[in-house]
N, C-alpha and C positions, 0 to 999 in steps of 0.2 A: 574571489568569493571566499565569506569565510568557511571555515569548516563545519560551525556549527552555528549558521545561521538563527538559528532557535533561541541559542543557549541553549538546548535541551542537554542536561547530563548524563554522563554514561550509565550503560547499568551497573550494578556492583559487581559482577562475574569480570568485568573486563575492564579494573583499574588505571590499566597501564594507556588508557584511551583519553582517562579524564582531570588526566594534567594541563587544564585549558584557566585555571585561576587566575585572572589578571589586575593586578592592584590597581589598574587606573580606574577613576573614578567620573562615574557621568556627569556632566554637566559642563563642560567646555568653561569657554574664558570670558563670557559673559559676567562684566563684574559686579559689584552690588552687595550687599549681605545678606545671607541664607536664616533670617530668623525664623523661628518656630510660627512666628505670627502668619508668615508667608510660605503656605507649603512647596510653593510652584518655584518660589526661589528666584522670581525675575527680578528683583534689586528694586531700589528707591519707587519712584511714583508711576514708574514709565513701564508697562509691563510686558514690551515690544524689545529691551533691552538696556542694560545697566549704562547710567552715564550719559543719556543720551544718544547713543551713538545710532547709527543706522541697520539693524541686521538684516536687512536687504543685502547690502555692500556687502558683509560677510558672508551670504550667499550666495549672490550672484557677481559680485565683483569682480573674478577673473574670469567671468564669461565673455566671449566675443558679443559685441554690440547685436549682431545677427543673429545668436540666439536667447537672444532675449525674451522672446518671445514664446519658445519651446519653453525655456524653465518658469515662466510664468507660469504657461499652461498646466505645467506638472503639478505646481505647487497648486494650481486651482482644482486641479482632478485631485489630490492630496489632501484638501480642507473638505471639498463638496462631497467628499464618499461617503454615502449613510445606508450603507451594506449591514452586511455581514461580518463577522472576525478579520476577514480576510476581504482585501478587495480584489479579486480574482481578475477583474479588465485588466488592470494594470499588470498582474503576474502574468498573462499570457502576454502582453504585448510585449514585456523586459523576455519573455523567454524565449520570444521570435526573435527577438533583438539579437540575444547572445545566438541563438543558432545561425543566425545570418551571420553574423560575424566569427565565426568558429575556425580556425584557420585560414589557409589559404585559399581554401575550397568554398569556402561557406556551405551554402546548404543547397545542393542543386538540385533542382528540378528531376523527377523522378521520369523518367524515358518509357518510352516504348518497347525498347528493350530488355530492359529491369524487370518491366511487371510482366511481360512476358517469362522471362526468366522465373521469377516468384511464384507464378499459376502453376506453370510446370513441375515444380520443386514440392510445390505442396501436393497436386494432386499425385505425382509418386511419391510422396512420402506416405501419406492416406493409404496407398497400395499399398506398400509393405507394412501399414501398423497392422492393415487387415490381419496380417498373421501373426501378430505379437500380442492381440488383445483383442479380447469378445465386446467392448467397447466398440460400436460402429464411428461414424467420421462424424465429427462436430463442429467441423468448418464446412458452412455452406458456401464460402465464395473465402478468396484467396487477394488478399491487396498487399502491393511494395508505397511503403510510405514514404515519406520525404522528414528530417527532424520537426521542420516546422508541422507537417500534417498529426506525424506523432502529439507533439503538445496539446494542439486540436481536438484531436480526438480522447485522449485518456486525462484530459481537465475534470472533466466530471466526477471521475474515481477520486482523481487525487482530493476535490471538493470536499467527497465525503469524508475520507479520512480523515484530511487536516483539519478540517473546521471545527469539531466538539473539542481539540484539543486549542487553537490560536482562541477560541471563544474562552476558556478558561486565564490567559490575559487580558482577553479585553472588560471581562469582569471586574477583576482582580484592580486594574488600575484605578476602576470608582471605587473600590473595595477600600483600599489604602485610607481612604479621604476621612476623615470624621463625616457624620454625617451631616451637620451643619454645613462644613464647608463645600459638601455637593450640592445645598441646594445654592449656594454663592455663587459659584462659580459653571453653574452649569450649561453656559454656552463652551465657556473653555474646555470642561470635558468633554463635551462632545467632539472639539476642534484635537485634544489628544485620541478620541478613542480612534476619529478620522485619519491621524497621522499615524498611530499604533497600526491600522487595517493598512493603509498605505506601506508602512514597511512591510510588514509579515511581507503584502505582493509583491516587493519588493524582491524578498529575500529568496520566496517561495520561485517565481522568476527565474532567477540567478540559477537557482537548483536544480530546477526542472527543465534550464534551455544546455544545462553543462549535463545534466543525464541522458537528455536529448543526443547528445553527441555519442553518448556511449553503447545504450542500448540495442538490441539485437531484432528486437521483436516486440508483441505485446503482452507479453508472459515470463520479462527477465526475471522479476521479485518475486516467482509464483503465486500473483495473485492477477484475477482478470482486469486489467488496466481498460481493454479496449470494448467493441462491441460486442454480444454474445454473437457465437456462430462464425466469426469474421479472424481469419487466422491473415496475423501480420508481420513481414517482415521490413526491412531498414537496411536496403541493396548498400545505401554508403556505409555506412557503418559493419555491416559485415562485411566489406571491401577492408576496412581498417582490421577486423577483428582477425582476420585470414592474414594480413600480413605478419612476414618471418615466421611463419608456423612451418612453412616448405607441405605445405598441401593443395592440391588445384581447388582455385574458388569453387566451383562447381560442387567440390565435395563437401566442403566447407557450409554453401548456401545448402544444399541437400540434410546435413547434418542438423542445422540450425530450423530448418525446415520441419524433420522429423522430431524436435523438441516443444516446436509451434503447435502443430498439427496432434501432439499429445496431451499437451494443455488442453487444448480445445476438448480434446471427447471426455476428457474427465471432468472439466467446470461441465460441460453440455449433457451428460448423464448421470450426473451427481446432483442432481439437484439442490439440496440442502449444502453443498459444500463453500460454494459462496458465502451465502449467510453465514457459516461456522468459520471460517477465515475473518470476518471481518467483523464476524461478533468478538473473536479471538480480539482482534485491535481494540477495540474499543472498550473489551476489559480490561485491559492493559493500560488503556488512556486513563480511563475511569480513577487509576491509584497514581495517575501525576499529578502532584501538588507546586505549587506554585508559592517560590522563597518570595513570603511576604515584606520578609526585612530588605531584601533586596530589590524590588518593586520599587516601594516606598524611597528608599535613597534616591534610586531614579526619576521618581515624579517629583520629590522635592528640591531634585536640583534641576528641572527642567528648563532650559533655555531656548526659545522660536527661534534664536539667531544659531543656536547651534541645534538643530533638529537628528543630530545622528549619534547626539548623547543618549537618546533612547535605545534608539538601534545596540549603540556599544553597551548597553546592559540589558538586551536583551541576547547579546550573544556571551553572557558570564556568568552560566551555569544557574539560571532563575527556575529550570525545570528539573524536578528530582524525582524518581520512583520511590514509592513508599516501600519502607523495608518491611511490611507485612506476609505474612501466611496468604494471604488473598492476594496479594501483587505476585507471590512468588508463584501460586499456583495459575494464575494468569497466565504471566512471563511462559512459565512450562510449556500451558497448552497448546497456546501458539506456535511455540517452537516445536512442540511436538508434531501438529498439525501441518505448516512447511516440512519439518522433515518427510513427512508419511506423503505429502503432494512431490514431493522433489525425488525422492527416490524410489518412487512409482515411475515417475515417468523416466528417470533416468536407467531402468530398468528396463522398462517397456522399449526407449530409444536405442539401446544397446543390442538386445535380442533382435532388433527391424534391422538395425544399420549392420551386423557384425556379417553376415553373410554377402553384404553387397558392396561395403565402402571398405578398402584397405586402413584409410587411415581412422577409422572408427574408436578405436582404445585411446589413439593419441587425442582424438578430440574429447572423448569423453573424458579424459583428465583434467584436459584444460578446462572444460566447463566447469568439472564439480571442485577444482581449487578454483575458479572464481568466484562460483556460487557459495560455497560450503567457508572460505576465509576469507568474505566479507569484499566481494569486488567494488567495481564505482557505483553499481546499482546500490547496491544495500546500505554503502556505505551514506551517499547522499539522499537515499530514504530515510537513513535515520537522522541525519540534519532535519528531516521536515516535520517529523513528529517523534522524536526524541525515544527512537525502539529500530535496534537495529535487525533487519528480518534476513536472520540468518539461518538457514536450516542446519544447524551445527551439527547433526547426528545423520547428512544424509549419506555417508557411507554405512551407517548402519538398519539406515532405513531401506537401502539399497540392498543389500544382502539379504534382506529379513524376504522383500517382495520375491526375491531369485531364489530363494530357500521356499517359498510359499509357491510357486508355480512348479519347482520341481517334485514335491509334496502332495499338490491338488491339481496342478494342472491350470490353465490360463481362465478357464471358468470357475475355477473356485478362488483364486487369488482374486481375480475381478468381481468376483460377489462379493468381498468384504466392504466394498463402497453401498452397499444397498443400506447398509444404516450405518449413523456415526458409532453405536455403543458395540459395533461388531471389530472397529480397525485395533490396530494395535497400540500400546499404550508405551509413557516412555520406561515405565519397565519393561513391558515385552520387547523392547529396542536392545537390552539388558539380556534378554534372554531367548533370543529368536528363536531358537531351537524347541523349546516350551510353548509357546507359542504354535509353532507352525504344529505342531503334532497334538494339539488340546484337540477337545470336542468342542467346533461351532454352535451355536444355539442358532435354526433357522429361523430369523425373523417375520417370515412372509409367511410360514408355516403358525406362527405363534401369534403374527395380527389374525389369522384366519380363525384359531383357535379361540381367540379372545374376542372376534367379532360374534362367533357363533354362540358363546359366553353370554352375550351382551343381548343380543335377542331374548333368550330365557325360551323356553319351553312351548311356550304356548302355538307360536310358528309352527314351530317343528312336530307338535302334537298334530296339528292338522292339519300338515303333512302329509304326515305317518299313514293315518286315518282314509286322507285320499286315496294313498298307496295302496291302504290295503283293501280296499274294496273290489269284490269282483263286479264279475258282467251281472248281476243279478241287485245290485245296489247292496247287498251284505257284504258286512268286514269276512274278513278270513275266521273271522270266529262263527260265522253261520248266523247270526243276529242280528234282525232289524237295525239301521243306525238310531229309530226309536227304542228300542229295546237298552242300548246301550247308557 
């Protein structure tokens, strides 16, 4: 698979990422002449391929006679998609594919055993958050996935996210066109914007059945991939994650468990905090622009006998973040915002596991260098939509919640979730100390304030007036309320 399925570019913070320039040029060996006349670039009269030739044969030509059949059908499900950006059937079907086929194991069936195992794990894990966090339990039921169930299940999330962003190609390619030549040709674009959606699921596929493989649970990239309420773990895959660590799986799935089962009460009593993650993304998306010069090259050297000439320029850097004040304060928030989700719970997981599991430090290492320097999650997240979700600061976000609990106590650290403009900022990550020792503004205090504001007087005059009247039908001033 490639690395950057997208072509999405790196961000500008992390150069040494985006040395992926590749001088070859789309359009394969379909011959013919590339005139201006002809944007599509398919040669002479024949627009099926230069010379006459067959590009069938160049497609399917070292196919065994026996699947013949199969690459028709793909190519048929390939033309006839009139989706969305993305043709999402086919990405989930290439990403069962690759999990089925994922070593030697492939993807086995989840047992009796396993989820057994997984209920147990989380419901003690839930026991001991109890006394790590005034946060009650946000997992109402406890399920062991299998890769292929994972895909399944967190399709929908990854929908939202990638789609405003693969929609900005699929624009972009009728964009290119003069206008004239879109009204010409437009069965043909449709039949590219079809094969555009087909790749993306192609590629998207690819990515999500090899993250598949890696994943731990449904909360690796801190954000809620799965059902609310529903805390999930990936018995194989932490099977692989625990090896050469020299820890008993037991502790291992316990640990991974109490990292689950913390997610959970935080997306499940932060209400707003969803929506602020994924507003976060999509600010972010919002300032990628799309290299029109390089689009353009691509569609005009387009050849149906070579159909993965599109593919190869869409994976040569065609998505850039704008170097803007507005991208950058974007980029920030986000990262801000994972840091602040990542080392909360990394906190909260520490303070539950460090009394009960020996090897708690050692794991808690391993986790926050995978999480915090870009493990397989994050790293094939950012292949999908071109933003790598790194909580770069969660050791400092980490320290700030442990300085904040030892300061106020487990109820007043966990009140700073009651409103977004209460948590900390990535300055105060700068200066935890500052922070933890300010004076809180209470907000539940201040909507009361401001709803009683809002009524104005008149309520509360008659009241008052109620209040003060005795057993005799007079206020406490001795006067008829005719009087008054």
């Amino acid at each position: 698979m490639s690395d950057i399925p997208f072509g999405f570019g790196v961000p500008p913070e992390e150069p040494e990422d985006g040395d992926g320039n590749d001088s070859r040029k789309p359009g394969g060996s379909g011959g013919g002449s590339q005139g201006p006349a002809n944007p599509f670039g398919f040669g002479g009269g024949n627009p099926f391929g230069a010379g006459g030739e067959n590009p069938f044969a160049a497609m399917f030509g070292s196919l065994n006679p026996n699947d013949l059949g199969a690459a028709f059908q793909q190519l048929g499900q390939m033309l006839s998609y009139e989706g969305g950006p993305v043709n999402w059937e086919m990405a989930k079907d290439i990403a069962r594919q690759t999990v089925a086929q994922a070593g030697s194991g492939g993807d086995p069936s989840v047992g009796p055993a396993d989820r057994s195992k997984v209920e147990e794990a989380v419901r003690l894990a839930d026991l001991w958050l109890d006394g790590a966090t005034s946060m009650p339990s946000g997992a109402g039921s406890a399920v062991a996935w299998s890769r292929a169930e994972w895909v399944e299940t967190t399709l929908p999330v990854w929908k939202e996210l990638v789609d405003p962003v693969a929609e900005r190609v699929g624009n972009a390619m009728g964009d290119v066109l003069p206008e004239e030549m879109q009204a010409m040709a437009g069965p043909l674009l449709g039949m590219m914007r079809s094969m555009g959606g087909a790749m993306f699921g192609t590629q998207i596929g690819q990515a999500l059945g090899t993250l598949a493989g890696e994943v731990v649970g449904s909360t690796d990239i801190g954000l809620p991939l799965g059902p609310a309420g529903k805390a999930a773990l990936l018995p194989t895959n932490i099977a692989a994650f625990g090896e050469g660590l020299g820890v008993p799986q037991d502790e291992v799935r316990l640990y991974l468990a109490l990292r689950e089962a913390a997610h959970q009460r935080l997306f499940a009593h932060v209400p707003w905090l969803r929506a602020h993650l994924f507003g976060a993304v999509e600010g972010y998306a919002r300032g990628i622009k799309v290299d029109t010069a390089k689009l353009e090259e691509a569609v005009g050297q387009l050849d149906p006998s070579h159909p993965e000439a599109l593919q190869d320029a869409l994976q040569q850097g065609m998505f850039q973040p704008e170097d803007t004040p507005q991208q950058k304060a974007a980029l920030a928030r986000l990262e801000t915002a994972l840091a602040l989700v990542e080392g909360w719970v990394d906190a909260v997981v520490h303070a539950a596991a460090s009394p009960h599991l020996p090897s708690a430090g050692a794991l808690r290492e391993t986790l926050r260098r995978r999480r915090a320097s870009g493990g397989p999650a994050e790293q094939t997240f950012a292949t999908l939509i071109g933003l790598e979700l790194r909580p770069r600061r969660l050791r400092d976000a980490s320290r700030l919640w442990a300085s904040l609990t030892d300061a106020r106590g487990v109820d007043g650290r966990d009140g700073l979730w009651a409103h977004p403009d209460m948590l900390p900022t990535a300055a105060d990550l700068d200066d935890p100390d500052g922070f933890v020792h300010r004076e809180q503004l209470d907000f539940a205090e201040l909507d009361k304030m401001l709803g009683e504001a809002a009524l104005g007087g008149t309520k509360d005059d008659g009241k008052d007036l109620k209040d003060e009247k005795d057993e005799t039908g007079k206020g406490t001033d001795g006067k008829d309320d005719g009087e008054k």
